[in-house]
N, C-alpha and C positions, 0 to 999 in steps of 0.2 A: 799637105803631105810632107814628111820629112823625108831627110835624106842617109840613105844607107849604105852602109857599105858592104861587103860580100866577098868574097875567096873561091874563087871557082876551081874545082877539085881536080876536074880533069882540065884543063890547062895552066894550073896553077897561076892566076893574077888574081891580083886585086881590084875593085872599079868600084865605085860609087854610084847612086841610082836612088832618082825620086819616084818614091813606090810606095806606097799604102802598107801598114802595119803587117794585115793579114793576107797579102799575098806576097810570092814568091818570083821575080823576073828570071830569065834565061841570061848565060852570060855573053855579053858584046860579041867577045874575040870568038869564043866557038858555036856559041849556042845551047849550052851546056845546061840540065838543069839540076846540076850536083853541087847547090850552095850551100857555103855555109856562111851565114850573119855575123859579121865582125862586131866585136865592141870598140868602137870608138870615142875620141875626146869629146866632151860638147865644145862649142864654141867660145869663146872668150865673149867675155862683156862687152862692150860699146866700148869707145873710145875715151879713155880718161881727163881729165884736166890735165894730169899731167905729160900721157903722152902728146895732147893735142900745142901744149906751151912749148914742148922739145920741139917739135916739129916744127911751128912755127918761126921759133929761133935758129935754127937750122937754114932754114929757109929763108929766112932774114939773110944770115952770113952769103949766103949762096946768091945772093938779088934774085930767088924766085920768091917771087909775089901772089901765086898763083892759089895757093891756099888760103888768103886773106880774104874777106869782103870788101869789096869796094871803101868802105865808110872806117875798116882800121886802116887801109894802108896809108903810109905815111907821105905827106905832103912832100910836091918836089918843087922848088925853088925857079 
């Protein structure tokens, strides 16, 4: 089931909500059931090479290690 987002008319917010194509949820805040379906971003792709080396390096400067696996971090003396 994907996720949608929605604009609820009489309390005007916004909320997102995992729900099935063909039907309609109530809103959170009031219970409302005067939506309307927002068009939303898709999500971005996975993680690049490149964002994954910035970050790393980053993290290097920083001595978090924490991103690393065991078998790159580098040897300590």
């Amino acid at each position: 089931m994907p996720i949608y987002e929605f604009f609820c008319h009489q309390c005007e917010r916004s909320f997102e909500v995992l729900v099935r194509s063909s039907s309609l949820p109530a809103c959170p805040e009031c219970g409302s059931g005067k939506l309307e379906k927002l068009v939303s971003l898709p999500a971005p792709q996975g993680k690049t090479a490149g964002v994954i080396a910035s970050a790393r390096s980053q993290a290097m400067r920083e001595g978090h290690l924490s991103n690393y696996a065991p078998s790159e971090r580098p040897r300590r003396k």
